[in-house]
PDBQT receptor file of N, H, CA, C and O in Angstrom, charges set to zero:
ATOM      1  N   UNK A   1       4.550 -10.783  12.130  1.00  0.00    +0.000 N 
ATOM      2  CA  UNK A   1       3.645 -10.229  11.143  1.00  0.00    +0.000 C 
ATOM      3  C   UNK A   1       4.461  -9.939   9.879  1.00  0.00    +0.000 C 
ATOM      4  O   UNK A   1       5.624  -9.553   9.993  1.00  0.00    +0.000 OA
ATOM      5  N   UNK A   2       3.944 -10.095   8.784  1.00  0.00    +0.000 N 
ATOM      6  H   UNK A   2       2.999 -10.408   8.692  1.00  0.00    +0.000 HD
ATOM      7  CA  UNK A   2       4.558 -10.040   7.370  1.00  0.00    +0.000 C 
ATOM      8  C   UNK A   2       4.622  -8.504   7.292  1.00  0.00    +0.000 C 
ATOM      9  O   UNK A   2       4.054  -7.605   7.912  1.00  0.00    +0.000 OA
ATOM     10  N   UNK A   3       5.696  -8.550   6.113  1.00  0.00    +0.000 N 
ATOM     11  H   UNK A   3       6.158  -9.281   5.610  1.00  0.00    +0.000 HD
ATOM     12  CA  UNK A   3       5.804  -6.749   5.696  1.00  0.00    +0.000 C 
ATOM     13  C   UNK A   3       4.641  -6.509   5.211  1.00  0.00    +0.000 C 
ATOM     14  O   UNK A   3       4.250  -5.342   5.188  1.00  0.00    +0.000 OA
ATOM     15  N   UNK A   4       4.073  -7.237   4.865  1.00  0.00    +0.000 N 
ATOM     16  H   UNK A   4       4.390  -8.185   4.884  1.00  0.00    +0.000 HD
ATOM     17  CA  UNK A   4       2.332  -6.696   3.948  1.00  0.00    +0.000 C 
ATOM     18  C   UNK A   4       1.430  -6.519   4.639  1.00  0.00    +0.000 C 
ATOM     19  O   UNK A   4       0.508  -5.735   4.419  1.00  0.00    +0.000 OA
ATOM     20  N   UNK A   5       1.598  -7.414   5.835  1.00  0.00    +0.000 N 
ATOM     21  H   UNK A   5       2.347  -8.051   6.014  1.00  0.00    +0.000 HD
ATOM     22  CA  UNK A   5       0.431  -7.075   6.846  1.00  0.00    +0.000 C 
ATOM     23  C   UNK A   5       0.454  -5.942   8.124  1.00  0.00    +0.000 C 
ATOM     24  O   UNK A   5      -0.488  -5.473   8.764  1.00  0.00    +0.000 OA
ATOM     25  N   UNK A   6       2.050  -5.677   8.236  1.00  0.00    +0.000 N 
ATOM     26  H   UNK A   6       2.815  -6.058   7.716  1.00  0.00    +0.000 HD
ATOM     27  CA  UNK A   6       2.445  -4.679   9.208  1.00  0.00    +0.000 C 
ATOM     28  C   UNK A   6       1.937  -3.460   8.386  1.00  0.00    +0.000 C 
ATOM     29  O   UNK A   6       1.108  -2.776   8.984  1.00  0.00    +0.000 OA
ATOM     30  N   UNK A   7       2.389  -2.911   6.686  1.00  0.00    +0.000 N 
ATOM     31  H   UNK A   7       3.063  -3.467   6.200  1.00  0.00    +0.000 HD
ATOM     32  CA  UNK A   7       1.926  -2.110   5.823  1.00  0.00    +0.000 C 
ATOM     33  C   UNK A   7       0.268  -1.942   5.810  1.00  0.00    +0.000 C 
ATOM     34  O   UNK A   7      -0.402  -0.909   5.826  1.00  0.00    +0.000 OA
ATOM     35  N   UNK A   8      -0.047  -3.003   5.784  1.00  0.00    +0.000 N 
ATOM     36  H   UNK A   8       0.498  -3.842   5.771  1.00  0.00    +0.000 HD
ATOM     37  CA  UNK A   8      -1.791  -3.015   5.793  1.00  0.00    +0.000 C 
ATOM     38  C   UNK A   8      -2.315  -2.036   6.610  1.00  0.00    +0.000 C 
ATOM     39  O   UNK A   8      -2.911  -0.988   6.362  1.00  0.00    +0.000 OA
ATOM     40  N   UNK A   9      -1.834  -2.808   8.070  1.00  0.00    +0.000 N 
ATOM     41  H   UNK A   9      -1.349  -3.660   8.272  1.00  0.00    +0.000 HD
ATOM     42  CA  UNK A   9      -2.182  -2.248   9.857  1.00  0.00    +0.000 C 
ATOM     43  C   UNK A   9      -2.080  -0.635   9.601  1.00  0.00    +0.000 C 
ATOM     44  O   UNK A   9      -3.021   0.159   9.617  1.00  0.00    +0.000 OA
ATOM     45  N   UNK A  10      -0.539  -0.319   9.335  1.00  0.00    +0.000 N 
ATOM     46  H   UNK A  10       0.226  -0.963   9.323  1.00  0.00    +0.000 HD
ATOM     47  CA  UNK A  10      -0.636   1.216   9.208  1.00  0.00    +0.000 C 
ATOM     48  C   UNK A  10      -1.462   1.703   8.079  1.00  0.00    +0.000 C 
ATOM     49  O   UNK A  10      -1.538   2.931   8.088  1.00  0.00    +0.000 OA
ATOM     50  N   UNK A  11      -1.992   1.232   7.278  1.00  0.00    +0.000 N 
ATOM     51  H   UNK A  11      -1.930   0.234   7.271  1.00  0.00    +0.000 HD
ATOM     52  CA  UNK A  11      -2.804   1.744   6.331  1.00  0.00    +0.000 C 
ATOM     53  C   UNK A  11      -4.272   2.034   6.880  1.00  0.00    +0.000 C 
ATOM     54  O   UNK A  11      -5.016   2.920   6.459  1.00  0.00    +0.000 OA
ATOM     55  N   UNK A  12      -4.478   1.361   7.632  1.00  0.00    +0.000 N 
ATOM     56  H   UNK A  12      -3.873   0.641   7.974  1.00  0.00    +0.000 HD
ATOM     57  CA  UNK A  12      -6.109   0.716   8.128  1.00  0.00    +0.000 C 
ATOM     58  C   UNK A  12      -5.769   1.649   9.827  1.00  0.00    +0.000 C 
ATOM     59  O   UNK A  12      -6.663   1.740  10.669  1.00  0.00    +0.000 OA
ATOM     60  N   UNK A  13      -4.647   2.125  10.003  1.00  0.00    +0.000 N 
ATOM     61  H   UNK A  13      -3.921   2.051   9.320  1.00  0.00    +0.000 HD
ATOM     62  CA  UNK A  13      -4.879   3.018  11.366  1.00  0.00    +0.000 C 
ATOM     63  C   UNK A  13      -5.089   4.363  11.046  1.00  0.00    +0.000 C 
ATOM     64  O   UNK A  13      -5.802   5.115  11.710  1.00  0.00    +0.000 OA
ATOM     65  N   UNK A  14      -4.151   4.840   9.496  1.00  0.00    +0.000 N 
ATOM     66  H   UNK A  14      -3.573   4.229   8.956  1.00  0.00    +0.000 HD
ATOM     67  CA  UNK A  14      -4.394   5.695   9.710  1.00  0.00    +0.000 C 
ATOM     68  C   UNK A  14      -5.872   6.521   8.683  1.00  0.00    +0.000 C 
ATOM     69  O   UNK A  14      -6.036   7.722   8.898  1.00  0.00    +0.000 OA
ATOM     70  N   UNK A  15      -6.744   5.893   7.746  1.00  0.00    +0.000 N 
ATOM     71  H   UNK A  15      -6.610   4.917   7.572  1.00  0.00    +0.000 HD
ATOM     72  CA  UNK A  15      -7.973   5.747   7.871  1.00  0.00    +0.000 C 
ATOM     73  C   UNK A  15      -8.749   4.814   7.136  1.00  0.00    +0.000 C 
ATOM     74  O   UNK A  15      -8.577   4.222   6.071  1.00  0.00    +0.000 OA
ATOM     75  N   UNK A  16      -9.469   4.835   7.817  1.00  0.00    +0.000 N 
ATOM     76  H   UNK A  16      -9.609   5.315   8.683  1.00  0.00    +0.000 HD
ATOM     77  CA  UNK A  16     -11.018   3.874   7.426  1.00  0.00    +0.000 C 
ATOM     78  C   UNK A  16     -10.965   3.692   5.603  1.00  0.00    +0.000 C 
ATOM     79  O   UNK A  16     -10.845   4.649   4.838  1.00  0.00    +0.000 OA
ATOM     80  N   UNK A  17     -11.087   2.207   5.166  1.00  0.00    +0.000 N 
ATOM     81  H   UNK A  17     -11.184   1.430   5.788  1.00  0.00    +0.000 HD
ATOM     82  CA  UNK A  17     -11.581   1.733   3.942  1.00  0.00    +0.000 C 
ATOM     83  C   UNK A  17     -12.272   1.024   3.476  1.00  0.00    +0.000 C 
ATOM     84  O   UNK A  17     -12.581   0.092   4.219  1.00  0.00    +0.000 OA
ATOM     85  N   UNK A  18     -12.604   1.017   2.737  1.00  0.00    +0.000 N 
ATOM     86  H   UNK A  18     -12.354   1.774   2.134  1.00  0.00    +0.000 HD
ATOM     87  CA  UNK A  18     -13.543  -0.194   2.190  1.00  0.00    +0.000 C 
ATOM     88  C   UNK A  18     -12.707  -1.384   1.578  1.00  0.00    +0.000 C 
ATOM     89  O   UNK A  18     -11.539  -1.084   1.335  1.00  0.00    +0.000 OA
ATOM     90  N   UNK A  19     -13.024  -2.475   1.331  1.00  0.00    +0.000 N 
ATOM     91  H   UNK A  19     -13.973  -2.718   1.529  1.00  0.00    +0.000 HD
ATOM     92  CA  UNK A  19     -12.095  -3.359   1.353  1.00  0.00    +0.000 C 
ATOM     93  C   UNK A  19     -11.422  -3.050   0.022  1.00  0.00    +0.000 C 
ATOM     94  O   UNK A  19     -10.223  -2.772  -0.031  1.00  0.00    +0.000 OA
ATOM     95  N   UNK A  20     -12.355  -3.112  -1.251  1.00  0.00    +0.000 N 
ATOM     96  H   UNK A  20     -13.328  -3.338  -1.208  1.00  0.00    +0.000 HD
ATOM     97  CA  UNK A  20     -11.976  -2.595  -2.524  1.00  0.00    +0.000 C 
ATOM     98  C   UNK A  20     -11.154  -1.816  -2.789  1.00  0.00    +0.000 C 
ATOM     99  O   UNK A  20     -10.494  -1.891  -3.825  1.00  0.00    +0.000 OA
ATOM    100  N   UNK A  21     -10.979  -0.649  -1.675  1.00  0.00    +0.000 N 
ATOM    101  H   UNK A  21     -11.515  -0.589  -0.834  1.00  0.00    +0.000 HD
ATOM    102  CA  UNK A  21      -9.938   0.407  -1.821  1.00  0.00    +0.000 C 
ATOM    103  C   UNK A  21      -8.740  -0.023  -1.145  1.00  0.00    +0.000 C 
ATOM    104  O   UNK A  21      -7.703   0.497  -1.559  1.00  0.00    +0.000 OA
ATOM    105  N   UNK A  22      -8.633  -0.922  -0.120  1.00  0.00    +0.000 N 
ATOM    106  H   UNK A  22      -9.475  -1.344   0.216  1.00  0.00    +0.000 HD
ATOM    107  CA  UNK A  22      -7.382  -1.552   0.779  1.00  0.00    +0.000 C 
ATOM    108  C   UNK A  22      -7.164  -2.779  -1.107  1.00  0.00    +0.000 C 
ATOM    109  O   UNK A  22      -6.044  -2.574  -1.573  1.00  0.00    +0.000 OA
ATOM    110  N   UNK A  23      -7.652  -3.374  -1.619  1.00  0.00    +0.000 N 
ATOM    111  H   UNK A  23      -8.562  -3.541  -1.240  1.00  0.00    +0.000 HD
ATOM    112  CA  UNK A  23      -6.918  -4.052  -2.694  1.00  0.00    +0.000 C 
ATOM    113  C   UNK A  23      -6.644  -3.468  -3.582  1.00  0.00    +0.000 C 
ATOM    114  O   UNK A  23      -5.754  -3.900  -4.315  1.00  0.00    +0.000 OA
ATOM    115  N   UNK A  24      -7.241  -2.361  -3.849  1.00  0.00    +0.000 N 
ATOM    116  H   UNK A  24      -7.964  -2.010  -3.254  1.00  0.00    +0.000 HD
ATOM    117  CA  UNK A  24      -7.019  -1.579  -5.134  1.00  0.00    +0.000 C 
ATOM    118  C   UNK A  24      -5.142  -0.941  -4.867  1.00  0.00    +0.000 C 
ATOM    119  O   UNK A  24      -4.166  -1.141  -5.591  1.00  0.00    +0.000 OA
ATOM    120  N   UNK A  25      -5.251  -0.091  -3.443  1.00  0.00    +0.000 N 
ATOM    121  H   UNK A  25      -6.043   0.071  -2.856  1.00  0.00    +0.000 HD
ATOM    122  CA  UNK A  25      -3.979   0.023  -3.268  1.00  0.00    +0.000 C 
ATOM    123  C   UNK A  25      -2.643  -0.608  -3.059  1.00  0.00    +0.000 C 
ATOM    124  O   UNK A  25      -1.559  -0.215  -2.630  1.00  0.00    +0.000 OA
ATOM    125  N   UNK A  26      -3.386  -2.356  -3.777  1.00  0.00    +0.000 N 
ATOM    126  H   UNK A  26      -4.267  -2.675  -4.126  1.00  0.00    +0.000 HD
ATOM    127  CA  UNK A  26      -2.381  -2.913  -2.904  1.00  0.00    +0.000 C 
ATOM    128  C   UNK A  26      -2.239  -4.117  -4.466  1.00  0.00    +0.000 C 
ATOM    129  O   UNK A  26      -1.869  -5.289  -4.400  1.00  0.00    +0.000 OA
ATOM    130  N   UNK A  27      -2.695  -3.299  -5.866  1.00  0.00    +0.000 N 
ATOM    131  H   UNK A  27      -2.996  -2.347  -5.919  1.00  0.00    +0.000 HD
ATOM    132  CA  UNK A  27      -2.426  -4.614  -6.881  1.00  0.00    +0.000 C 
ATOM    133  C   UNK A  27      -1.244  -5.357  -7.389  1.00  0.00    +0.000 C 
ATOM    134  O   UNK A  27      -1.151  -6.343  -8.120  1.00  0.00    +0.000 OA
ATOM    135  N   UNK A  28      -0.154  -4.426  -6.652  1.00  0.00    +0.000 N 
ATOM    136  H   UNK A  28      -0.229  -3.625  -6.058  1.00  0.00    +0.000 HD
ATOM    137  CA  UNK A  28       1.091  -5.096  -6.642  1.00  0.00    +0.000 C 
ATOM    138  C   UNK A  28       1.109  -6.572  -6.321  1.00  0.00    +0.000 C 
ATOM    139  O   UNK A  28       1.292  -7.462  -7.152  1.00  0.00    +0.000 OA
ATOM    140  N   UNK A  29       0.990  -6.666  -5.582  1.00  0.00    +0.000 N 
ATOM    141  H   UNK A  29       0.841  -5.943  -4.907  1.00  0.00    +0.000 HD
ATOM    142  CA  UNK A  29       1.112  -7.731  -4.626  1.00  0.00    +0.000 C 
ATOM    143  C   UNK A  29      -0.231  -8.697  -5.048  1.00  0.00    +0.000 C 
ATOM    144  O   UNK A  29      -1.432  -8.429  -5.072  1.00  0.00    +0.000 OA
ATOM    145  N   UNK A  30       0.682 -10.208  -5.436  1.00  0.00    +0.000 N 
ATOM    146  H   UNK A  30       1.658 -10.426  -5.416  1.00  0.00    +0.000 HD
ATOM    147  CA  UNK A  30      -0.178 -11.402  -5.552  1.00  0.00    +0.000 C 
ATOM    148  C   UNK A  30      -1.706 -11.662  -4.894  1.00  0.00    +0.000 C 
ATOM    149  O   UNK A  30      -1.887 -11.775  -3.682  1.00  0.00    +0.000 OA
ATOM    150  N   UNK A  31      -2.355 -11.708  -5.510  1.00  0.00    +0.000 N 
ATOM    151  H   UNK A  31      -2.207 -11.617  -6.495  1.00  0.00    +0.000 HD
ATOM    152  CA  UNK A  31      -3.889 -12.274  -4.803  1.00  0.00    +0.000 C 
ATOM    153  C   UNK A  31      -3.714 -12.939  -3.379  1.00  0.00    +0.000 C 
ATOM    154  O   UNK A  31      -4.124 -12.601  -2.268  1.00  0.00    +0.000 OA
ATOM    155  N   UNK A  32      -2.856 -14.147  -3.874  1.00  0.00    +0.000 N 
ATOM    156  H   UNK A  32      -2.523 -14.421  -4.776  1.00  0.00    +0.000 HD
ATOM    157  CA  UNK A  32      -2.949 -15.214  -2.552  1.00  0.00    +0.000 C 
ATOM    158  C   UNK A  32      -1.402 -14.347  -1.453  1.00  0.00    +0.000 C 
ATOM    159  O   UNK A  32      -0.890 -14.930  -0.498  1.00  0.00    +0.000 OA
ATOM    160  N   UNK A  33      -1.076 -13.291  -1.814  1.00  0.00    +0.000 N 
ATOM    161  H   UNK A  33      -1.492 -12.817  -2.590  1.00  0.00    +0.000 HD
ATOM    162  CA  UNK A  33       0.126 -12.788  -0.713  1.00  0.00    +0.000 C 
ATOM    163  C   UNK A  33      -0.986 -11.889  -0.117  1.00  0.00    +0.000 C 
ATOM    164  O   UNK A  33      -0.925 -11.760   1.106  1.00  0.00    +0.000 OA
ATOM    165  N   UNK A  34      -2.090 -11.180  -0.817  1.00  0.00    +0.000 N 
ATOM    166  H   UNK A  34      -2.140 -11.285  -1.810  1.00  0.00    +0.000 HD
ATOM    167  CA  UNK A  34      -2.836 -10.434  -0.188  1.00  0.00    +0.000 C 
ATOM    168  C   UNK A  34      -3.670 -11.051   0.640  1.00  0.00    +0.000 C 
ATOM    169  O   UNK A  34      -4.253 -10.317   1.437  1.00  0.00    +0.000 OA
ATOM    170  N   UNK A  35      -3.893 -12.174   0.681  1.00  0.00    +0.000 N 
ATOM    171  H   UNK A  35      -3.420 -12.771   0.033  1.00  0.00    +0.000 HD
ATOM    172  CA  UNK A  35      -4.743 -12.869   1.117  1.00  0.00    +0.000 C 
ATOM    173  C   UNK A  35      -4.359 -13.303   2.435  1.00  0.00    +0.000 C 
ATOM    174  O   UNK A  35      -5.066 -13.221   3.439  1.00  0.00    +0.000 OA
ATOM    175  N   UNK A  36      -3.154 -13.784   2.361  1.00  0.00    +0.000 N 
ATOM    176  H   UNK A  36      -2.581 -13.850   1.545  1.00  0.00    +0.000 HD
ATOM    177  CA  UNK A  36      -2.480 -14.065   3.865  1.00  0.00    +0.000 C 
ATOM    178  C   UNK A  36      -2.274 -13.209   4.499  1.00  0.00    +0.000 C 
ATOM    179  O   UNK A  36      -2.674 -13.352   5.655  1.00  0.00    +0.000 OA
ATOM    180  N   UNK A  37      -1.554 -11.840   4.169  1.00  0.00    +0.000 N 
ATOM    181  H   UNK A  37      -1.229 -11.723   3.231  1.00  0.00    +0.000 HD
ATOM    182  CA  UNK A  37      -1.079 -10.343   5.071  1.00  0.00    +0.000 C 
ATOM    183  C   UNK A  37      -2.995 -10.151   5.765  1.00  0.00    +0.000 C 
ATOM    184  O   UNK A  37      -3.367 -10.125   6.938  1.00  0.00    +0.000 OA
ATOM    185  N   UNK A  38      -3.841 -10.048   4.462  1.00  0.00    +0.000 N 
ATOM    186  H   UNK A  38      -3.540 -10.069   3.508  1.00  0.00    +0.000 HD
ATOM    187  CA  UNK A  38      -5.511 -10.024   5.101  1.00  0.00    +0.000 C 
ATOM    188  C   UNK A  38      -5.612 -11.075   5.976  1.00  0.00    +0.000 C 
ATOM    189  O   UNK A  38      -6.344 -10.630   6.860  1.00  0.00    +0.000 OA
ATOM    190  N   UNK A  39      -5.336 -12.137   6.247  1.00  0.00    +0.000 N 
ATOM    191  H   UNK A  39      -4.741 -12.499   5.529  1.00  0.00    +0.000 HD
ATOM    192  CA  UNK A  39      -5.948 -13.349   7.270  1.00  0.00    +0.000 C 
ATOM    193  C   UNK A  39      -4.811 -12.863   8.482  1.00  0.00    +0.000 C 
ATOM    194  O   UNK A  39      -5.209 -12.928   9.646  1.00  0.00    +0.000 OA
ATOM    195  N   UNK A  40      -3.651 -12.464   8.270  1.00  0.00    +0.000 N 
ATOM    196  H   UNK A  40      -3.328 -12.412   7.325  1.00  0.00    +0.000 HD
ATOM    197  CA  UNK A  40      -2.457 -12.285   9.524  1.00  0.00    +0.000 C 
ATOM    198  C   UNK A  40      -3.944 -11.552  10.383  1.00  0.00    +0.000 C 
ATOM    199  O   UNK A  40      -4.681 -12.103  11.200  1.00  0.00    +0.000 OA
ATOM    200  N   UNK A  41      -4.026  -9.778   9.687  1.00  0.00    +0.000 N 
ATOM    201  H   UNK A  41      -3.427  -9.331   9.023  1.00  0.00    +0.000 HD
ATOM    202  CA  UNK A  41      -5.014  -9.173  10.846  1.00  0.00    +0.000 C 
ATOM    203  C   UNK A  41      -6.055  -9.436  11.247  1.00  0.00    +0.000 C 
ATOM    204  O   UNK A  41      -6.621  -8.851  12.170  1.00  0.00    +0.000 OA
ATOM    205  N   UNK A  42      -6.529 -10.471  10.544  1.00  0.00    +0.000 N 
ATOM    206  H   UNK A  42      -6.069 -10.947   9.794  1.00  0.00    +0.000 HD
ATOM    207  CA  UNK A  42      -7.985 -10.961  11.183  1.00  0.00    +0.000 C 
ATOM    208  C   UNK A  42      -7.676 -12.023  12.021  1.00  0.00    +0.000 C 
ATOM    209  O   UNK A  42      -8.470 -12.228  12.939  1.00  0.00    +0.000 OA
ATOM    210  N   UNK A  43      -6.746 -12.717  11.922  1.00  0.00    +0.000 N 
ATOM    211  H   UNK A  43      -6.102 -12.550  11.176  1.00  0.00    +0.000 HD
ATOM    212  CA  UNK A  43      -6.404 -13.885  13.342  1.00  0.00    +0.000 C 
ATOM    213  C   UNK A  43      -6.340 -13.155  14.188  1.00  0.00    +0.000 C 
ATOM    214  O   UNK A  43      -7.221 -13.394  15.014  1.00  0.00    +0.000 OA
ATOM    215  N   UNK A  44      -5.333 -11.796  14.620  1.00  0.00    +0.000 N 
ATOM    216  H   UNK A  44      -4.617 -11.602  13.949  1.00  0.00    +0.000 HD
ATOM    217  CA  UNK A  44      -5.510 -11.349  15.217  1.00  0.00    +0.000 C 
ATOM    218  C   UNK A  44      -6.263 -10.347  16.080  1.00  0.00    +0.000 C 
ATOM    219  O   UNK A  44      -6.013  -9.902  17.200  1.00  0.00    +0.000 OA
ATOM    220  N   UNK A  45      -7.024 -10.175  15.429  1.00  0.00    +0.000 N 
ATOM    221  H   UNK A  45      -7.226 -10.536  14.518  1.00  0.00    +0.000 HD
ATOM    222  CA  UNK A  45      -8.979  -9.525  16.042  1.00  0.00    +0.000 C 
ATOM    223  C   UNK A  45      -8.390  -8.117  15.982  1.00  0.00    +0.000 C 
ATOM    224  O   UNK A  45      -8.414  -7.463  17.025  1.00  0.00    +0.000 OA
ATOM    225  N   UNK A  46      -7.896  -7.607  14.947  1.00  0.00    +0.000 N 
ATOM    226  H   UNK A  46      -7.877  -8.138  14.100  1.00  0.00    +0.000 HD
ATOM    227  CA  UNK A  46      -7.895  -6.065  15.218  1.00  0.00    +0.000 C 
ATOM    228  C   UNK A  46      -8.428  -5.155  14.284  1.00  0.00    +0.000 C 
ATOM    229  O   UNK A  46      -8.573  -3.936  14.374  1.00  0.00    +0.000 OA
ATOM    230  N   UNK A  47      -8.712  -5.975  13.328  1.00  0.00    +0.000 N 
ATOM    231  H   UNK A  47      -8.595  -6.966  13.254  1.00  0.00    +0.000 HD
ATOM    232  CA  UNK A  47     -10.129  -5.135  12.252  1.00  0.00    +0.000 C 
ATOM    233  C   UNK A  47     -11.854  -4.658  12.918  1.00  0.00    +0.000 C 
ATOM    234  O   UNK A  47     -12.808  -5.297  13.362  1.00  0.00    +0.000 OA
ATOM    235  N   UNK A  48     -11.575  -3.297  12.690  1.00  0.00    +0.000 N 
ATOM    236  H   UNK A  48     -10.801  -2.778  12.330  1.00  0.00    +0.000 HD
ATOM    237  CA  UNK A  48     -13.228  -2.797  12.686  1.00  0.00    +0.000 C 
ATOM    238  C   UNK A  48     -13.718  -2.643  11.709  1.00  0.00    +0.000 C 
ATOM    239  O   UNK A  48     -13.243  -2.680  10.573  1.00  0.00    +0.000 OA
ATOM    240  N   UNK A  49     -15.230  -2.357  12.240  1.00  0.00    +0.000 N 
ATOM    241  H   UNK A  49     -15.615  -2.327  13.162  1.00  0.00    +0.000 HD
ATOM    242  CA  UNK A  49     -15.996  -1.834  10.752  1.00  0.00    +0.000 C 
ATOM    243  C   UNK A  49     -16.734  -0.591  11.276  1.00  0.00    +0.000 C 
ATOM    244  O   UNK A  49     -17.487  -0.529  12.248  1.00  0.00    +0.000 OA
ATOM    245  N   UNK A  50     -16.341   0.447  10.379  1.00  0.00    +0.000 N 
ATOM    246  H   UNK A  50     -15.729   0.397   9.590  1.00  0.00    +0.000 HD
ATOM    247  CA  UNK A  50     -17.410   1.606  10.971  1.00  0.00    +0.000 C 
ATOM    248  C   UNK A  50     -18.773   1.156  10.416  1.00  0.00    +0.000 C 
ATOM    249  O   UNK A  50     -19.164   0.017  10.158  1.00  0.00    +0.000 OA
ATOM    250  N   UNK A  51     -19.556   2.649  10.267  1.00  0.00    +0.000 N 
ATOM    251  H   UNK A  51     -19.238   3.574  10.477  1.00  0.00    +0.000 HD
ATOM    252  CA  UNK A  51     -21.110   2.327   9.907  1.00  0.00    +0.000 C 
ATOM    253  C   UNK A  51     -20.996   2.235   8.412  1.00  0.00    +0.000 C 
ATOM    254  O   UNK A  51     -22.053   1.733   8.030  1.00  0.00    +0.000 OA
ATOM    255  N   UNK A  52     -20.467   2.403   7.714  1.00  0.00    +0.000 N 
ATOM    256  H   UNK A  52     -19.608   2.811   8.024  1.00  0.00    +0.000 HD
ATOM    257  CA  UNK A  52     -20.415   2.381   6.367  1.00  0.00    +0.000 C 
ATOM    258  C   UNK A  52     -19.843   1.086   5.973  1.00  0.00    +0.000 C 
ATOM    259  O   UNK A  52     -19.656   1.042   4.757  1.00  0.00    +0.000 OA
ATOM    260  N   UNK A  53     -19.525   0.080   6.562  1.00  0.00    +0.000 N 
ATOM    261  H   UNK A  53     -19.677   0.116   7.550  1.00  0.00    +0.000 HD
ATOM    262  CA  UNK A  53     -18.220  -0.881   6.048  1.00  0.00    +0.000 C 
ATOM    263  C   UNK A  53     -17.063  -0.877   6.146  1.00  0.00    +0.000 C 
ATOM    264  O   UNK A  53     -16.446  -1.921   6.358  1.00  0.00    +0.000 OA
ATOM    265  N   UNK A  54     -16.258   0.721   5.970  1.00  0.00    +0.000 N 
ATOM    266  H   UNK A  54     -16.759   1.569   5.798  1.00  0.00    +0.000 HD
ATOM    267  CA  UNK A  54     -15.013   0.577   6.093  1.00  0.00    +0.000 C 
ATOM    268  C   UNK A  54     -14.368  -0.187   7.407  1.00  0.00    +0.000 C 
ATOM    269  O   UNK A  54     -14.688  -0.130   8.594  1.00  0.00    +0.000 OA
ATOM    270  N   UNK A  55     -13.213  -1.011   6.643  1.00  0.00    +0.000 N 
ATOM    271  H   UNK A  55     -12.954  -1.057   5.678  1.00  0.00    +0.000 HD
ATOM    272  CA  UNK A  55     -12.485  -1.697   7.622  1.00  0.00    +0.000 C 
ATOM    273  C   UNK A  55     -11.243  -0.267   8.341  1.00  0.00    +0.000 C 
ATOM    274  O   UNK A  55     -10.812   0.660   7.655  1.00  0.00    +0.000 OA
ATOM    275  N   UNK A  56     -10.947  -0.479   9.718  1.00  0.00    +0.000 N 
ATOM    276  H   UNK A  56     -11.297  -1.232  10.276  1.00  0.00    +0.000 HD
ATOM    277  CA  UNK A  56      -9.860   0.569  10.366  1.00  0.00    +0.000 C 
ATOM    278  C   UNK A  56      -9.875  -0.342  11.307  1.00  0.00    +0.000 C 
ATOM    279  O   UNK A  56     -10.691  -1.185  11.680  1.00  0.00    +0.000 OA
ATOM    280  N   UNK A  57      -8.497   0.079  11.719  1.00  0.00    +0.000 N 
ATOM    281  H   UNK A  57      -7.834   0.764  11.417  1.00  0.00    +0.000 HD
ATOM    282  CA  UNK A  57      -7.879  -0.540  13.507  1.00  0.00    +0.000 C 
ATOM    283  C   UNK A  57      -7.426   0.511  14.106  1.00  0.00    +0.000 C 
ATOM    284  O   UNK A  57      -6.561   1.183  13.544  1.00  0.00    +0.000 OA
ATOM    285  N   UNK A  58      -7.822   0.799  15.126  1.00  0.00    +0.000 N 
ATOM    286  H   UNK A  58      -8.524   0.252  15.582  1.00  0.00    +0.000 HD
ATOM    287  CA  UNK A  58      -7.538   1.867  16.285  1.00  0.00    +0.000 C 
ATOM    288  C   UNK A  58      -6.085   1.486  16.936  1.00  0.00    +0.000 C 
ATOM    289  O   UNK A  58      -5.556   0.509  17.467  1.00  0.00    +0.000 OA
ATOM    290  N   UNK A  59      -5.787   2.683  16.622  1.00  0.00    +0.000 N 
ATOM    291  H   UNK A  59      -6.217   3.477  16.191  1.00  0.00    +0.000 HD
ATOM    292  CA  UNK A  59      -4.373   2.845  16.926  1.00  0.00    +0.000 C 
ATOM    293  C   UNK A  59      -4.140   2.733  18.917  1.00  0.00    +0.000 C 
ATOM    294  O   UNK A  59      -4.711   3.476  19.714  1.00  0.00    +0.000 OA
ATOM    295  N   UNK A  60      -3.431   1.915  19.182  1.00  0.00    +0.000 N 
ATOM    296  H   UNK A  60      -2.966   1.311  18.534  1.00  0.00    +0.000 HD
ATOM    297  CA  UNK A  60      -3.389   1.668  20.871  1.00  0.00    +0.000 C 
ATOM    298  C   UNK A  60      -2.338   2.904  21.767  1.00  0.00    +0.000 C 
ATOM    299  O   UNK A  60      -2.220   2.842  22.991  1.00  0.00    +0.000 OA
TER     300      UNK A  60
């Protein structure tokens, strides 16, 4: 897993966002680098969505 996407994971465990707010915190970083660290956690099926949208992954 990339440093951006391991950073993501802990971002998204420790709470719930909307996607806008996971890019907003993250405008450093290239469109298409965000884009891959985003596709790393979704290959791996560990994004939720609460009732509102926000994306989180439950910490194991």
């Amino acid at each position: 897993m990339s440093p951006l996407a391991t950073n993501l994971k802990a971002s998204l465990e420790a709470e719930a966002k909307q996607f806008h707010d996971v890019v907003d915190d993250n405008m450093e970083v290239s469109w298409p680098e965000f884009l891959r660290a985003w596709g790393e956690l979704r290959e791996i099926d560990i994004l939720k969505r609460d009732d509102e949208g926000a994306y989180y992954i439950e910490k194991k």
